[in-house]
C-alpha positions in Angstrom: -48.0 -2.1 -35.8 -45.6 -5.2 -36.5 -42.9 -2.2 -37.6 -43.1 -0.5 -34.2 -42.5 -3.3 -32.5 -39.5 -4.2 -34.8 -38.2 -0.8 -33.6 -39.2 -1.0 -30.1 -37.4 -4.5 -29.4 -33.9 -2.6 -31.4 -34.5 0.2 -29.1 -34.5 -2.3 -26.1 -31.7 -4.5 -27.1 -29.4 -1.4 -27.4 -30.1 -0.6 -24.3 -29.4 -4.1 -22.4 -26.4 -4.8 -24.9 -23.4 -4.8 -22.8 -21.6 -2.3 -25.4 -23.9 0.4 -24.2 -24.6 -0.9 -20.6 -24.0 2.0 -17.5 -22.1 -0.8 -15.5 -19.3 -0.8 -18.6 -16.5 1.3 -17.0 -14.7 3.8 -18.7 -10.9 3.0 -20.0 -8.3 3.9 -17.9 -4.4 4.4 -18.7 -2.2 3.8 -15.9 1.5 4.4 -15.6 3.8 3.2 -13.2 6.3 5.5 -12.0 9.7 3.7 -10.6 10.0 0.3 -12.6 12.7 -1.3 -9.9 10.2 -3.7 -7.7 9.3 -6.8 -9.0 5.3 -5.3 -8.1 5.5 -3.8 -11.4 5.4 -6.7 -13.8 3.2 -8.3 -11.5 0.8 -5.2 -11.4 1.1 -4.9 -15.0 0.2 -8.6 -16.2 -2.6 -8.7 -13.9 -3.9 -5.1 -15.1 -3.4 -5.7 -18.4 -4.8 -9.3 -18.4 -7.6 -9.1 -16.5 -11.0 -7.4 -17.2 -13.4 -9.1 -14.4 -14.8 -6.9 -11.4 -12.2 -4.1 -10.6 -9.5 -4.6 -12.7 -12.0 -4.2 -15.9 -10.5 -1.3 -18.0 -7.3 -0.5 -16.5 -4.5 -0.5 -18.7 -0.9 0.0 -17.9 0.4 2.2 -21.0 3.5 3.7 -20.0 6.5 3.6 -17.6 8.9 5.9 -16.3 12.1 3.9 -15.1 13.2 6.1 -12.5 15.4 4.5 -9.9 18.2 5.2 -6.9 21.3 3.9 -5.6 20.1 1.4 -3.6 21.0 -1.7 -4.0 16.9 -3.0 -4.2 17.3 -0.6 -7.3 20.1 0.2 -9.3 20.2 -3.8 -9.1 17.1 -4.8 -10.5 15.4 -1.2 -12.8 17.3 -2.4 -15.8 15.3 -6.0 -15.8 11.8 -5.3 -14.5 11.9 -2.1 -17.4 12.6 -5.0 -20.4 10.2 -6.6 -18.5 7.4 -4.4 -18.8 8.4 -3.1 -22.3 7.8 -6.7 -23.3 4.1 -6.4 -22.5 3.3 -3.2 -24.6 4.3 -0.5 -21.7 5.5 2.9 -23.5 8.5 3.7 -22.0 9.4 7.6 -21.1 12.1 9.0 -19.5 10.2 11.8 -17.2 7.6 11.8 -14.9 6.0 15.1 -17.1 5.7 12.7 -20.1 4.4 9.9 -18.6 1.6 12.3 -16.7 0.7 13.5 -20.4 -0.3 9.6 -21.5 -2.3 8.6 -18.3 -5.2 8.6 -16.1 -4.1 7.7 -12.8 -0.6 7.0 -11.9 1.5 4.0 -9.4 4.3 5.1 -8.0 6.2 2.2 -7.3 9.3 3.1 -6.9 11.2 0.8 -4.2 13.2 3.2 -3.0 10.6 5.2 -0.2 13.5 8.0 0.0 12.6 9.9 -2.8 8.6 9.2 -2.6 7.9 12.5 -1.6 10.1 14.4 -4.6 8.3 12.0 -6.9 4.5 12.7 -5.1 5.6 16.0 -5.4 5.5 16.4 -9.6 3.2 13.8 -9.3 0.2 15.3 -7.6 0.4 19.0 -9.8 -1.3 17.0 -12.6 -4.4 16.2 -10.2 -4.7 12.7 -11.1 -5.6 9.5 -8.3 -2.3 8.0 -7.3 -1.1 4.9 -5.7 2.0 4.7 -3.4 3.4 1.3 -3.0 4.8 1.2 0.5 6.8 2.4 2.3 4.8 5.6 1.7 7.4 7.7 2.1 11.4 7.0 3.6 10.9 9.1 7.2 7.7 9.6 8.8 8.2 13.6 8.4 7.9 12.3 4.9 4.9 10.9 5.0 3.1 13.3 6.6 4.6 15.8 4.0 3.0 13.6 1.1 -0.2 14.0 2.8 0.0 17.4 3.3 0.5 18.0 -0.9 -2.0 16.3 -1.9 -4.3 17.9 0.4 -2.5 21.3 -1.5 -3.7 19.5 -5.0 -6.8 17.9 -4.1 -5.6 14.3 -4.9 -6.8 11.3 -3.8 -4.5 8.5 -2.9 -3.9 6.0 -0.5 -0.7 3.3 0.1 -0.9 0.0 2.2 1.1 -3.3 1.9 -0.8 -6.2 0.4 -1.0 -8.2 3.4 -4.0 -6.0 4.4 -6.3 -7.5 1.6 -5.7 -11.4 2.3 -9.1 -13.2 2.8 -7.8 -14.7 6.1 -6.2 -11.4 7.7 -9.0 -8.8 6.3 -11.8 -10.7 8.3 -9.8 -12.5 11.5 -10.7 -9.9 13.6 -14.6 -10.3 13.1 -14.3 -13.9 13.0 -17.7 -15.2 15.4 -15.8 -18.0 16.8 -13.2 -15.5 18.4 -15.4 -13.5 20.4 -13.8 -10.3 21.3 -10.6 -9.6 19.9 -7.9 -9.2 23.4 -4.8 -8.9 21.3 -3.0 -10.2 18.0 0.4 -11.5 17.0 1.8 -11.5 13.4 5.0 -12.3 12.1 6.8 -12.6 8.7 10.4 -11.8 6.5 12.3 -9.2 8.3 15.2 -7.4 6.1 16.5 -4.1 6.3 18.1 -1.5 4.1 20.6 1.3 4.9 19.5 4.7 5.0 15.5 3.5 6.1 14.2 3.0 9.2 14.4 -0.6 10.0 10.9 -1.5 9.6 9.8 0.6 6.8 11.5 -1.5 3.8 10.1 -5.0 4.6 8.5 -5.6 7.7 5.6 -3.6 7.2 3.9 -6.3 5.5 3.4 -7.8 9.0 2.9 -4.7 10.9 0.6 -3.5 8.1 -0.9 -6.7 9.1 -1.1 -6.5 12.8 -3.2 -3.1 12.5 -5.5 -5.0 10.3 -6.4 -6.9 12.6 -6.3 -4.7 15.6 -7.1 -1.5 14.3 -5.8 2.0 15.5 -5.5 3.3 19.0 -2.0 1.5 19.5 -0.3 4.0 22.2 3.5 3.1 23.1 5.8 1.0 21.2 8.8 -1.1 22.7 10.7 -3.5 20.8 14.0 -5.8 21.0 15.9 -6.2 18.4 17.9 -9.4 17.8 20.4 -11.5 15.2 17.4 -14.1 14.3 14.2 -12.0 15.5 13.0 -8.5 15.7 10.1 -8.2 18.1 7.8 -5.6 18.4 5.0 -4.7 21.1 2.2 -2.4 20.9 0.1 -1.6 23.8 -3.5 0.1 22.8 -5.1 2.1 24.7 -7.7 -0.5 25.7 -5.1 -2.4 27.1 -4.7 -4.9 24.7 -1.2 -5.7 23.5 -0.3 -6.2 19.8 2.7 -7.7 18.9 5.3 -8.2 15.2 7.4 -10.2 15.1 10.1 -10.3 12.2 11.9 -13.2 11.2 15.4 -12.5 10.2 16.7 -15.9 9.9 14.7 -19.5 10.0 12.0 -20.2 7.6 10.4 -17.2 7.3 6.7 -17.2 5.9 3.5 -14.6 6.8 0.6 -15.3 9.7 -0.6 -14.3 12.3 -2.6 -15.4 15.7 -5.4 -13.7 17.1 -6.8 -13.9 21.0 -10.2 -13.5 21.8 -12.9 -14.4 24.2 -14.0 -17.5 23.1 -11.0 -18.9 21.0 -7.1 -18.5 20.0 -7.1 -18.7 15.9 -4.0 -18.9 13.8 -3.7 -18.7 10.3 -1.3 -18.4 7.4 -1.5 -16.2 4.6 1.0 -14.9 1.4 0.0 -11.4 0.6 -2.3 -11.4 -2.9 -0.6 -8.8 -5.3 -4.3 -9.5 -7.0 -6.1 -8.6 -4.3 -4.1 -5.6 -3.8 -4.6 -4.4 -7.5 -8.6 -5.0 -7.2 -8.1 -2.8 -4.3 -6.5 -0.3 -6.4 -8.9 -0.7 -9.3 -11.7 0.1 -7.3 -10.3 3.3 -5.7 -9.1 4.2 -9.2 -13.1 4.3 -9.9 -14.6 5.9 -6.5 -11.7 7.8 -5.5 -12.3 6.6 -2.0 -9.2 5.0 -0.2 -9.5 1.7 1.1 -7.1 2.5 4.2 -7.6 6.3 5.7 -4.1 8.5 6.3 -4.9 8.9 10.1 -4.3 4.7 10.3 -1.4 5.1 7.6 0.8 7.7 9.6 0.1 5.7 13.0 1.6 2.6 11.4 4.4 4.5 10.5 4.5 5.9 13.7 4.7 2.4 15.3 7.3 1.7 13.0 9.2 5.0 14.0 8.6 4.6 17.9 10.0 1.0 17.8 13.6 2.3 16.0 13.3 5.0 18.9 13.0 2.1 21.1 15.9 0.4 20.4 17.9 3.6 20.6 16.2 4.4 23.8 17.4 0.1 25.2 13.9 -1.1 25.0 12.5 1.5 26.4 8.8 2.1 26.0 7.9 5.3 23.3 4.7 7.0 22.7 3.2 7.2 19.4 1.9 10.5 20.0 4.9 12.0 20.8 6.5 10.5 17.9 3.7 11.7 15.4 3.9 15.8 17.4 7.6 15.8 16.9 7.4 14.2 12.9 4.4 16.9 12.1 6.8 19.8 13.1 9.6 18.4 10.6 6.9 18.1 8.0 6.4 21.4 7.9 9.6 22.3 6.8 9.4 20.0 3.8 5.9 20.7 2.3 7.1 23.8 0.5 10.7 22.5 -1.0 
């Protein structure tokens, strides 16, 4: 009798023994294509650092350089690659390589022109995928990137990191605000040649204006001056939402909220760690945080308030914008 119960209490400590426990995930290698953004030896450290909640057995192994001529690049590839080297990532020199020692795949690359050739090798192998933002360098772009992995059946999503702040992820259902009338959020504004204007840096705080107001934004104006680049949405409830980008002044993230009962502000740094939890955890359920209809219409904003300033102010539909970006798409799903 005592021996069965010797065998019976070994039996139950194997199964409550966190080495056999169901709730232990299973490793994951990561890779990082595009090692020019200083996301990546942030991403890494905290990946490779960290093994709480969703981060827990994620592992950046290996890293494929990549890299353009932009200036964002071709300036920094060289020092974030010794970077990353330093902390134990295998270095390759093609995306096929790197896809052989990995599970799921970032593509940081800070260059959103050649996203979609990168999605492109990217998504054949099947595996979850990441895309830092801007998703893609044009909106045809990004609705092509869609398109493929639909082709593959991969799972991905992209989104800035302002989305996942404590403050901006739960202003909008904030009791003290009653119901939500409109939103203003501002932050950093700087361009790069051969983007649209809003794509490379300002989408932090537009990614962070549809966080709080959520889809359904229907024309887009926008003025476009030396020290700040203002933006305004009008949904189709009426209610206006409005970026505005600070080119020159101190320049730091918030945003303001209107609502029934109450005007809040607050301020708020984008959390690369809340961001990377975020990533973990779609790593694990393969269900994005952020769904593509809401991606492509913040691109769309983005898109409809260049048009804007071509057009001198002019309001711009988003619809009409997204129609006339999926009939360039099409053209660039099959190369």
């Amino acid at each position: 009798m005592k021996t069965s119960s010797l065998f019976l209490a070994a039996a139950l400590t194997l199964v409550i023994s966190p080495a056999f426990s169901q709730d232990t995930p299973k490793p994951l290698r990561a890779g990082i294509v595009g090692l020019d953004t200083s996301h990546v030896p942030a991403f890494t450290k905290l990946f490779n650092t960290k093994s709480d909640g969703d981060l827990a057995g994620i592992t950046v192994v290996a890293g494929y350089p990549g890299g353009t001529d932009m200036p964002a690049s071709k300036d920094r590839v060289a020092k974030f690659t010794e970077q990353v080297q330093g902390m134990g990532v295998e270095i390759v020199d093609s995306i096929p390589k790197l896809l052989e020692k990995v599970d799921v795949v970032l593509l940081e690359s800070v260059d959103g022109r050649i996203h979609l050739q990168e999605a492109r090798e990217i998504f054949k192998s099947g595996k979850p995928v990441f895309i830092d933002k801007p998703v893609a360098g044009t909106l045809p772009e990004a609705i092509a990137i869609f398109e493929l992995a639909k082709q593959h059946g991969v799972t991905f999503f992209s989104s800035s990191s302002t989305r996942f702040g404590d403050k901006i992820s739960t202003l909008s259902q904030d009791a003290a605000l009653g119901d939500l009338m409109g939103a203003t959020t501002w932050g950093p504004c700087s361009y790069q040649s051969g983007t649209p204007d809003l794509f490379f840096y300002a989408i932090h705080g537009v990614e962070a204006l549809f966080t709080i107001m959520g889809p359904g934004c229907e024309t887009v104006s926008r003025v476009k001056g030396k020290v700040h680049d203002q933006v305004t949405g009008t949904w189709q409830d009426g209610r206006f939402g409005v970026y505005r980008g600070i080119i020159k002044g101190k320049a730091e993230f918030g945003a303001t909220a209107y609502g029934s009962e109450s005007v809040i502000h607050v301020a708020e740094s984008p959390s690369y760690e809340k961001l990377c939890r975020q990533i973990g955890r779609f790593f694990r359920t393969g269900v994005p945080p952020v769904s593509e209809a809401e991606t492509l219409e913040i691109f769309a904003f983005m898109e409809a308030a260049d048009e804007s300033v071509r057009q001198g102010g002019k309001p711009v539909a988003v619809a009409e914008v997204l129609a006339k970006a999926r009939a360039e798409a099409a053209a660039l799903v099959t190369p």
